[in-house]
C-alpha positions in Angstrom: 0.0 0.0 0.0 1.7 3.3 -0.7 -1.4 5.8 0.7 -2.0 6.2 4.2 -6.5 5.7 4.9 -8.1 8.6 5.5 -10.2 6.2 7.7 -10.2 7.7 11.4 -9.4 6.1 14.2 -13.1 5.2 16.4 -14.0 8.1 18.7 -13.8 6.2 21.8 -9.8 5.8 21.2 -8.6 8.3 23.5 -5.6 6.7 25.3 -2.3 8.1 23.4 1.4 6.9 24.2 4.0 8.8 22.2 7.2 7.9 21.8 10.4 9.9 20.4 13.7 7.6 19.9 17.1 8.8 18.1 16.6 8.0 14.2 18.9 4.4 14.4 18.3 0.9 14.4 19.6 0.4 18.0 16.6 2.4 19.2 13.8 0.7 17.3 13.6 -2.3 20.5 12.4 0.2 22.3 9.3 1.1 20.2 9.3 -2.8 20.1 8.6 -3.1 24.2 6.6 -0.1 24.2 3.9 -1.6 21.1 4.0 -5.2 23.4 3.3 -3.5 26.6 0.0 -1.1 25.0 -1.0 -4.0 22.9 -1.1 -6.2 26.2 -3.5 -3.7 27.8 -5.7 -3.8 25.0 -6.2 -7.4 25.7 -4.1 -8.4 22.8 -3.3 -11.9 23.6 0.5 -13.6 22.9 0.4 -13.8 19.4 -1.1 -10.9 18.9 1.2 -9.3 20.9 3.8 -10.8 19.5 2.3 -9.8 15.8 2.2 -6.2 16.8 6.0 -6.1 17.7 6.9 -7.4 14.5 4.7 -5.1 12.6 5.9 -1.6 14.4 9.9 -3.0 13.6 8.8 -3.1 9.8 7.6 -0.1 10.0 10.2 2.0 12.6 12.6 0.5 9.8 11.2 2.1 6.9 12.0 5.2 8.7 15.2 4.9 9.9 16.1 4.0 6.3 14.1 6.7 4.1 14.3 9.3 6.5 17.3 11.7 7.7 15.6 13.1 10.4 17.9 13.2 14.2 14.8 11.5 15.6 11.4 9.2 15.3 8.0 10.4 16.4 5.9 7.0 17.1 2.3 7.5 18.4 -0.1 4.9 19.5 -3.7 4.9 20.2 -6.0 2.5 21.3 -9.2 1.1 22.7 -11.6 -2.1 22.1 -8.7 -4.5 20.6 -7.8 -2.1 18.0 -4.3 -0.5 18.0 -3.6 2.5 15.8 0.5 3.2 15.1 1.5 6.2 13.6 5.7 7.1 12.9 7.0 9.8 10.9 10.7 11.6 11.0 12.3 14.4 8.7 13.2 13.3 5.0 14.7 15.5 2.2 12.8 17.3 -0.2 12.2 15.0 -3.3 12.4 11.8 -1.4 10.5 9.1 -3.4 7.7 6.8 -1.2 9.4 3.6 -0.3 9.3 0.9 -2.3 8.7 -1.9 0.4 9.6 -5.5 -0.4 8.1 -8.2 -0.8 8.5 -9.9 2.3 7.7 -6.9 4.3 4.8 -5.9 2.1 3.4 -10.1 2.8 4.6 -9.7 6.9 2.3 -6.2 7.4 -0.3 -7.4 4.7 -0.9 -10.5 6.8 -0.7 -8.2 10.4 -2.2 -5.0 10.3 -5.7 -4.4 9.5 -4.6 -1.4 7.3 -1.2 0.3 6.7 0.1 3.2 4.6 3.6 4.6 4.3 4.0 8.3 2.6 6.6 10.5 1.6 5.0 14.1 1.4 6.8 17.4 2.6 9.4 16.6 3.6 8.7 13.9 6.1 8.2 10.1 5.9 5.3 8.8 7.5 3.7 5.4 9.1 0.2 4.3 9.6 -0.9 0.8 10.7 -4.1 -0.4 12.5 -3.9 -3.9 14.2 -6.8 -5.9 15.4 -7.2 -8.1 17.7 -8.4 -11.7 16.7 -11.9 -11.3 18.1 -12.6 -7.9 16.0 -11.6 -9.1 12.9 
C-alpha cells in the first residue's frame, strides 16, 4: 500500500502513548517493548502481541532507512482490541515513497488491519491499525 487511509481512528480511542527515539536501528527495540506492553493492555493476547512487535519493527525501519531526520516520532492509540500506530521523522525534499519489499509488504499485509507509508513534505510517514483476533 503506498497511501495512508483517510479512515479515522473510532472516537472512543482516547488513550495516546507517544514515543520519540534517536533515528537508528539500535533504538527501534524500544518502540518494540513499548507496542507489546499497549498492545497487552488492550487485551491483545501472545500472538497478537507478538504480531504487533513485529509489525511496528517493519515499520520503525522504513523510517530509519528513508528518512534523515535526528529523531522518530511514534504515536499509539487504542481502545476495544484495536491499536492504531503512527511514525514519521524528517526526509529531504524529493524523497520518493518507499518501495517496500516483498517480504515486508506479505509480513504487514498478513498483520495490520490497514497500513500506509508516505513521503510528502518533507517527512516520511507510518500508519498501521492492528486488530485483535476477536474484532476481525
Amino acid at each position: 500500500m503506498n497511501a495512508l487511509t483517510e479512515d479515522p481512528a473510532p472516537a472512543d480511542m482516547t488513550t495516546l502513548v507517544r514515543l520519540v527515539v534517536p533515528r537508528a536501528l539500535e533504538f527501534v527495540p524500544l518502540a518494540r517493548v513499548t507496542v507489546a506492553g499497549y498492545a497487552a493492555r488492550l487485551g491483545f493476547d501472545v500472538d497478537e502481541i507478538e504480531d504487533s512487535r513485529i509489525a511496528v519493527d517493519e515499520l520503525a525501519r522504513i523510517l530509519v532507512e528513508v528518512g534523515d531526520g535526528d529523531t522518530i516520532d511514534l504515536a499509539l492509540r487504542g481502545a476495544e482490541h484495536r491499536l492504531d500506530i503512527e511514525g514519521n521523522t524528517t526526509c529531504s525534499n524529493g524523497a520518493g515513497p518507499p518501495q517496500l519489499d516483498p517480504i515486508t509488504s506479505q509480513i504487514l499485509g498478513a498483520i495490520c488491519h490497514e497500513y500506509g507509508v508516505v513521503v510528502d513534505s518533507g517527512a516520511v510517514r507510518f500508519r498501521a491499525a492492528i486488530l485483535a483476533a476477536s474484532t476481525r
